[in-house]
C-alpha positions in Angstrom: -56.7 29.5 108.0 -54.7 32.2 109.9 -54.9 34.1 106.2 -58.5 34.0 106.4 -58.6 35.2 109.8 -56.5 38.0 109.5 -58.5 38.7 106.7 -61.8 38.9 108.4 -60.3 40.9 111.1 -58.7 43.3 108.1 -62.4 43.8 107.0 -64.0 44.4 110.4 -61.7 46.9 111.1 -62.3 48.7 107.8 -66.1 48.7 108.3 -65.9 49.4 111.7 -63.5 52.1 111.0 -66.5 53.7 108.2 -68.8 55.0 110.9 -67.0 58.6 111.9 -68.9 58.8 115.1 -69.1 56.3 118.3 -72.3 56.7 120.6 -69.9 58.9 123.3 -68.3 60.9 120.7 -72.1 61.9 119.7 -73.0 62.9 123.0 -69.8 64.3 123.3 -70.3 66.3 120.4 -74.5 67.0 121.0 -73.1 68.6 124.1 -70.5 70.9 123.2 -72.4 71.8 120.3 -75.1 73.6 122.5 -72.5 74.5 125.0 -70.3 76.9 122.7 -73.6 78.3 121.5 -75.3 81.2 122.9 -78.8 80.7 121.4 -80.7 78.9 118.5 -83.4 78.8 116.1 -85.4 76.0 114.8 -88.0 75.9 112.5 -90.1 72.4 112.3 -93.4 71.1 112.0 -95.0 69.2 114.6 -97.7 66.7 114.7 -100.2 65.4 117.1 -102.2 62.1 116.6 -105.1 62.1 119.9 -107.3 58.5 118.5 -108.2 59.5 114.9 -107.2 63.0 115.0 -104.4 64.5 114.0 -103.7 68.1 115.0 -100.6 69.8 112.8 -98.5 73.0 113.8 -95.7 75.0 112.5 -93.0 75.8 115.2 -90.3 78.4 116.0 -88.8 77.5 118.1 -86.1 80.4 119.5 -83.9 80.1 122.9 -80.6 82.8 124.5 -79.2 82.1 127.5 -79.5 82.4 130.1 -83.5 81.2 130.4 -85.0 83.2 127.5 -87.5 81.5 125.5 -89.9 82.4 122.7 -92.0 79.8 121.0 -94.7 79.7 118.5 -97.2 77.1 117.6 -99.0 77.8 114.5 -102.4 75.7 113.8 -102.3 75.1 110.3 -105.9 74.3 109.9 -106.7 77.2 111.1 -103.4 79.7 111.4 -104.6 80.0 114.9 -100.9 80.8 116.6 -100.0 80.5 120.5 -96.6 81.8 121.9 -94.8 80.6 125.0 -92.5 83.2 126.4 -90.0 82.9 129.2 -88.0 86.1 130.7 -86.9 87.1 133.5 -90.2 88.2 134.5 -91.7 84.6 134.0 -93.4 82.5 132.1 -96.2 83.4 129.5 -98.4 81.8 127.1 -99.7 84.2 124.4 -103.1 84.2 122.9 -102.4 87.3 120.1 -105.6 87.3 118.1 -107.6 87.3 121.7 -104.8 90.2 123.0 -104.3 88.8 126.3 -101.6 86.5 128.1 -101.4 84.2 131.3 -98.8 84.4 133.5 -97.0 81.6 135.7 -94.1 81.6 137.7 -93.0 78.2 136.6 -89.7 76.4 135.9 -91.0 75.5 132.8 -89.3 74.4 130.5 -87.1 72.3 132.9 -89.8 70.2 134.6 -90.6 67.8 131.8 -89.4 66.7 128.4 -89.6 69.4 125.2 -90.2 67.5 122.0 -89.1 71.0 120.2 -86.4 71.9 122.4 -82.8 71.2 121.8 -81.4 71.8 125.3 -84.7 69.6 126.6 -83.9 66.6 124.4 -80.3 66.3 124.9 -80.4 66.1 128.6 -83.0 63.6 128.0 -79.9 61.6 126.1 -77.8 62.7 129.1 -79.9 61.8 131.8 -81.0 58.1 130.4 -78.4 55.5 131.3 -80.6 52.9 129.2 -80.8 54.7 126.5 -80.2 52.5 123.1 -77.9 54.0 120.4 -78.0 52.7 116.5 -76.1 53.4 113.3 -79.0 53.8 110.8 -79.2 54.5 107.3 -78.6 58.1 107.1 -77.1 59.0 110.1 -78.1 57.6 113.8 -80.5 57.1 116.5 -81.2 57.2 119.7 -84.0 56.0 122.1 -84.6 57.5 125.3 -87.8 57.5 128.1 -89.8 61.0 128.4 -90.9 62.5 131.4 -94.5 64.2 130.9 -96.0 64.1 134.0 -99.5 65.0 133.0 -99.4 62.5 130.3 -97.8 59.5 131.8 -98.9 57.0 128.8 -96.1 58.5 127.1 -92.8 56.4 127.3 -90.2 56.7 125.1 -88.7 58.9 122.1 -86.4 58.5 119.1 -84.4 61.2 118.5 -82.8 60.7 114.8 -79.9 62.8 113.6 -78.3 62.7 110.5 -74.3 62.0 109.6 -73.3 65.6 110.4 -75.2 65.1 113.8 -78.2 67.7 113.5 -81.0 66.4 114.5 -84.0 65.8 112.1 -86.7 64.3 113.7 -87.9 62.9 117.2 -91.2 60.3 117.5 -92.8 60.0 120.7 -94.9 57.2 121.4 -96.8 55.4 123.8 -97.0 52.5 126.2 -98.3 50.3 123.4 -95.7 51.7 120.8 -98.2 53.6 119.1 -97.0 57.2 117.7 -98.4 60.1 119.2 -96.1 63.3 118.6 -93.5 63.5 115.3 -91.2 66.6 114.9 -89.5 67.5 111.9 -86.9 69.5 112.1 -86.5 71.8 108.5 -83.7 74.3 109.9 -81.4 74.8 112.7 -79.6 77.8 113.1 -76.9 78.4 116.0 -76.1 81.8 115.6 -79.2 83.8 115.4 -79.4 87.5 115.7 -82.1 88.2 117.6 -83.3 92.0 118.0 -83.7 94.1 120.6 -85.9 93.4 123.3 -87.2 90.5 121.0 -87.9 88.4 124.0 -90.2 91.2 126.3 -93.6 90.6 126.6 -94.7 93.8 124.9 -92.6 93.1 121.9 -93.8 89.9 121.1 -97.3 91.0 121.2 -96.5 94.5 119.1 -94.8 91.5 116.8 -97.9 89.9 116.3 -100.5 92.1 116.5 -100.5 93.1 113.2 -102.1 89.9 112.2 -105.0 90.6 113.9 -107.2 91.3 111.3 -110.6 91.2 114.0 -112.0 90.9 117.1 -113.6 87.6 117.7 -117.1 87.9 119.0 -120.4 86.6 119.0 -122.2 83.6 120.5 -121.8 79.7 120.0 -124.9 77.8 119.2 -124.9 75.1 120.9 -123.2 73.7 124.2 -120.2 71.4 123.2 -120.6 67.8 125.7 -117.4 65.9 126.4 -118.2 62.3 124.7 -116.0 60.8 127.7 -117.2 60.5 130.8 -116.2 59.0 133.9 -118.0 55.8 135.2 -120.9 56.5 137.4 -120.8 60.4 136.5 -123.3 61.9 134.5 -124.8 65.5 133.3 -127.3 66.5 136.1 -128.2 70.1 135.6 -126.9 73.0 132.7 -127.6 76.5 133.1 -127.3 79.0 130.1 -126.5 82.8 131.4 -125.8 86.5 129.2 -122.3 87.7 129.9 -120.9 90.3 127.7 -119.4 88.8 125.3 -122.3 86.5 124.8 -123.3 83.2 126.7 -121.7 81.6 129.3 -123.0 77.9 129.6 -122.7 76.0 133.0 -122.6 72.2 132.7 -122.6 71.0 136.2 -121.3 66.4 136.3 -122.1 64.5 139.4 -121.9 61.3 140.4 -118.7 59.2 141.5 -116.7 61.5 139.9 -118.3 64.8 140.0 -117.4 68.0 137.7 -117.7 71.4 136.6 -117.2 72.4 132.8 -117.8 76.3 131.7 -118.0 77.4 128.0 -118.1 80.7 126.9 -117.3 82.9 123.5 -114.2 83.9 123.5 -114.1 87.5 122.6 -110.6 89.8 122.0 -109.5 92.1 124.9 -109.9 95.7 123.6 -105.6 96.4 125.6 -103.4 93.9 126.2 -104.2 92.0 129.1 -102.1 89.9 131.2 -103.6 87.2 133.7 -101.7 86.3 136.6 -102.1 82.6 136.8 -101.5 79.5 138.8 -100.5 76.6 137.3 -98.3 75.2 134.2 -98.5 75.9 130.5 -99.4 72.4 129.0 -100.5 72.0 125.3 -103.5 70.5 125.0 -104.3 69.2 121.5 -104.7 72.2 119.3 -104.5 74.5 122.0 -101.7 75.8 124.7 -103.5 76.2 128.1 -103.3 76.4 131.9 -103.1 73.2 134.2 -103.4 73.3 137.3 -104.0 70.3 140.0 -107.7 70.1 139.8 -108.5 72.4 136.5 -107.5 72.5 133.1 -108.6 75.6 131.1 -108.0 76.2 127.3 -109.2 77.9 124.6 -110.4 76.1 120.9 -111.7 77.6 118.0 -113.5 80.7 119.6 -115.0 79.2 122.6 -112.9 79.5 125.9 -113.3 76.2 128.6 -112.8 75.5 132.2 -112.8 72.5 133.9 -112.6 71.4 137.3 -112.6 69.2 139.8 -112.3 68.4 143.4 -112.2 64.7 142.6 -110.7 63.9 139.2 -107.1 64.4 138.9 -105.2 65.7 135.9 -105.0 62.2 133.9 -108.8 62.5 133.9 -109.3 66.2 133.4 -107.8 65.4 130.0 -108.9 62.8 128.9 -112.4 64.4 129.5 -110.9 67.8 127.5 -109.5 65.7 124.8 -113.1 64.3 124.5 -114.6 67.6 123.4 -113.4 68.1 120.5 -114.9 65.2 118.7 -118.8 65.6 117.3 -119.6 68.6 119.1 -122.9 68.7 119.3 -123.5 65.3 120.4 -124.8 65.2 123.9 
């Protein structure tokens, strides 16, 4: 009997003994893996599941320290492609085919979890004293809470990495379990040589312009109606007005929950045009736009929105947004 034990304890130790990493030596090693390095460069695809649609993005993802940030969100349906930009002069998101930029001065990214941003999804490991560790098939896991405050339904992450501890993928999903953003990570590269000035404003737009083929002009048809509206709250009066770039279209929402939604054509600035801005970046389905704590403003598929609100806060300001992009022309 004591053979048998001795045994079983032999054994134990032998497949305990495989596994090369423990959960602290990971974090251990996640941390001073971005420690010693001075910037990085991912490459990954990111997907976005809102009900029955599913909006998908290539991402490059670049960061130097101290605070410099340069990311870009490519629609692939569309090649439609959005930069966030953070210097020391402050935070930008970049609309190149339109030639113009917002500006915040915002702590972004530090104010809420960053499905795409190394730094961002280890402190979420570091700050989660809950967190739940496994040894998986091909390397391990770990599964942590989020923190996006304007989309609270959001709870939890799993952050896989593979046996040489690179990440690979993170899931974020919802209250109910249900997936609503996958990364994949293709390539992660620690030592990056970045050029000159490759993080200034004026680079990243000289970068890019060249893929402006046109301006984007003209008008839109028809007025695009949300398809979610709040109880009580309905469309009481629309007013269609000549602007130059087209037609500017007023929907004005009262009732219990009263609001104002603007839709115009976007057209291309003829110079580079930077709009001071209050607010946060926040990505918005296919879209980066501005957030604010009664207005959300975006821009999809040539039309530029604003909506607002002296009543509705941000929860329902997007779930109204969200609602537009579904069978436009429904009223």
């Amino acid at each position: 009997m004591i053979k048998k034990i001795l045994c079983l304890l032999l054994l134990l130790i032998m497949v305990t003994g495989c596994d090369k990493y423990s959960e602290k030596s990971i974090v251990k090693e996640l941390n001073k893996k971005f420690d010693k390095s001075s910037a990085y460069k991912l490459v990954g695809d990111l997907e976005i599941t809102n009900n029955d649609d599913v909006y998908n993005y290539e991402i490059t993802a670049n960061f130097k320290k101290d605070d410099y940030y340069r990311i870009e969100l490519t629609n692939k349906a569309n090649s439609h492609t959005q930069i966030i930009l953070k210097n020391d002069s402050g935070v930008y998101i970049l609309t190149p085919s339109l030639n113009k930029s917002f500006k915040f001065q915002s702590d972004w990214p530090y104010s809420n979890s960053q499905i795409y941003l190394l730094n961002a999804l280890i402190n979420d490991v570091n700050n989660d004293e809950q967190r739940k560790f496994s040894k998986e098939k091909k390397g391990y896991s770990f599964i942590t809470t989020v923190n996006y405050p304007n989309n609270k339904n959001l709870s939890k992450q799993k952050i896989e990495l593979d046996n040489n501890l690179k990440i690979k993928k993170v899931t974020v999903y919802n209250k109910n379990d249900v997936i609503c953003m996958k990364m994949v990570f293709n390539t992660i590269d620690y030592t990056p040589n970045f050029k000159k000035n490759y993080f200034d404003l004026n680079t990243v737009m000289d970068d890019k312009n060249d893929n402006v083929v046109e301006k984007q002009t003209g008008n839109f048809e028809e007025a695009i109606y949300p398809l979610f509206l709040p109880s009580g709250t309905k469309l009481v009066d629309e007013e269609k007005i000549k602007v130059d770039n087209g037609d500017r279209v007023i929907m004005t929402f009262d009732g219990e929950k009263p609001f104002l939604l603007v839709e115009e054509n976007a057209t291309t600035m003829d110079e580079f045009t930077v709009i001071p801005t209050y607010g946060e970046p926040y990505r918005l389905m296919d879209s980066l736009g501005v957030m604010t704590d009664n207005s959300l403003s975006w821009e999809s598929n040539g039309i530029e929105y604003y909506l607002v609100s002296d009543v509705l806060n941000q929860d329902e300001l997007i779930e109204i947004a969200q609602s537009i992009y579904s069978l436009p022309t429904m009223k």
